[in-house]
C-alpha positions in Angstrom: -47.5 -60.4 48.2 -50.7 -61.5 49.8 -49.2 -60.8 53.7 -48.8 -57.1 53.0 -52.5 -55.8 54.3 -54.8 -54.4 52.0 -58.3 -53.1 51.5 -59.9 -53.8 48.3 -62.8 -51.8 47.3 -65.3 -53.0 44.6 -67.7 -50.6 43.7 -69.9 -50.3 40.3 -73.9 -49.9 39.2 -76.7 -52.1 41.1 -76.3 -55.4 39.8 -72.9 -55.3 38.4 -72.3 -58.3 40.0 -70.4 -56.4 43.0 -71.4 -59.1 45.8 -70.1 -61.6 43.7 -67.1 -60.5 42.7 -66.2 -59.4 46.2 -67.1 -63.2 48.0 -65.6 -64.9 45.1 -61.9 -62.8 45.6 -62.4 -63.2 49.5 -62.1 -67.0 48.7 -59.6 -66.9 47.0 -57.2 -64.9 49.3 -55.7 -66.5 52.7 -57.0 -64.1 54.8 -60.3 -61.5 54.0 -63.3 -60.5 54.8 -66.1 -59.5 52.8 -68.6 -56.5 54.0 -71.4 -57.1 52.2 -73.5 -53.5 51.5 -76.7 -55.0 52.4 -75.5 -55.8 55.4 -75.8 -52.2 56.4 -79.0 -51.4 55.3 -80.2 -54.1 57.7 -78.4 -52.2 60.2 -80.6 -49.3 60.4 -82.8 -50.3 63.4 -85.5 -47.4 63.9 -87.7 -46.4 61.5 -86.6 -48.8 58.7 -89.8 -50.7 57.4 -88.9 -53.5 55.2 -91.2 -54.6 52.0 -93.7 -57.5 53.0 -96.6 -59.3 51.2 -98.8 -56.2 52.4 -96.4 -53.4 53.0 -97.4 -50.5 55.0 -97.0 -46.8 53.1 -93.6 -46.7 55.1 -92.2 -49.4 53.5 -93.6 -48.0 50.0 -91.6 -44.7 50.3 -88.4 -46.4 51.5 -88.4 -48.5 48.8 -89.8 -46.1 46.1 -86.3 -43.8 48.1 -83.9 -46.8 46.9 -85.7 -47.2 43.5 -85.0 -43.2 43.6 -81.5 -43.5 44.7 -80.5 -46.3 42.7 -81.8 -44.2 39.4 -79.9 -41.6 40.8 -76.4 -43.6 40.7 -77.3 -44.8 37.3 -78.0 -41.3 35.4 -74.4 -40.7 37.6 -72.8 -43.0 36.0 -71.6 -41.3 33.5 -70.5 -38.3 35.4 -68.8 -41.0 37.8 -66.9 -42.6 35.1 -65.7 -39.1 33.1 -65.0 -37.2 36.6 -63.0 -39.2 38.9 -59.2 -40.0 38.6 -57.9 -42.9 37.4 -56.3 -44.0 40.3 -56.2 -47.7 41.3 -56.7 -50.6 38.9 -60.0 -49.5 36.8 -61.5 -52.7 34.7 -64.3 -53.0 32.3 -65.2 -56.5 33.3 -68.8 -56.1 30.9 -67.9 -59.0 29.2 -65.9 -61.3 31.8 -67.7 -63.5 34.4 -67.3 -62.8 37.9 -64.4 -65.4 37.9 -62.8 -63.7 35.4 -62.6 -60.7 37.0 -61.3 -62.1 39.9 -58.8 -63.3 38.3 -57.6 -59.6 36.7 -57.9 -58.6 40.2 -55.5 -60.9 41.2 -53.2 -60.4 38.7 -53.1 -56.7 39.1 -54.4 -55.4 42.4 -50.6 -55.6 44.3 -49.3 -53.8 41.6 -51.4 -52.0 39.4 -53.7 -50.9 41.7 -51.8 -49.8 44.6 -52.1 -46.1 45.2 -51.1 -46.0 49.1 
């Protein structure tokens, strides 16, 4: 079961507890990896300026474009959730903790939530 190669994508709101979900599954496998998002928004090498004790008006419209972004995905939600197929294994994990979840991931992601 946990030789066959597999990508498992965790996706939700901000705060959702994403990051910790995905870190605490990546332990718990033999072999993973965890990308963490932030990752790549530290990526972006020219023209990113990053919020300081006294930001520069750059860094107040990037962040005031992820405040806008991130409002964005949340007024989607609802669209997100009614609109795309039910493919995969889909949890409500609003009232597990993250190892919980982890847990229902394990127990279902080679089988329930295969879709390739």
């Amino acid at each position: 079961m946990w030789q066959t190669p597999a990508v498992v994508l965790i996706s939700g709101i901000m705060a959702a507890g994403k990051s910790t979900v995905a870190e605490l599954l990546a332990r718990r496998l033999p072999r993973a990896v965890h990308l963490r998002g932030d990752l790549f928004r530290r990526m972006v090498v020219t023209g990113r300026a990053d919020v300081t004790a006294q930001p520069c008006a750059e860094a107040w419209r990037q962040l005031q474009s992820r405040y806008d972004l991130a409002a964005l995905v949340a007024d989607l939600d609802a669209e997100f959730r009614a609109d795309t197929p039910r493919i995969g294994l889909w949890l409500d994990t609003s009232a597990q903790s993250p190892a919980q979840t982890v847990d229902e991931i394990l127990a279902g992601a080679w089988t329930d939530a295969r879709i390739g």
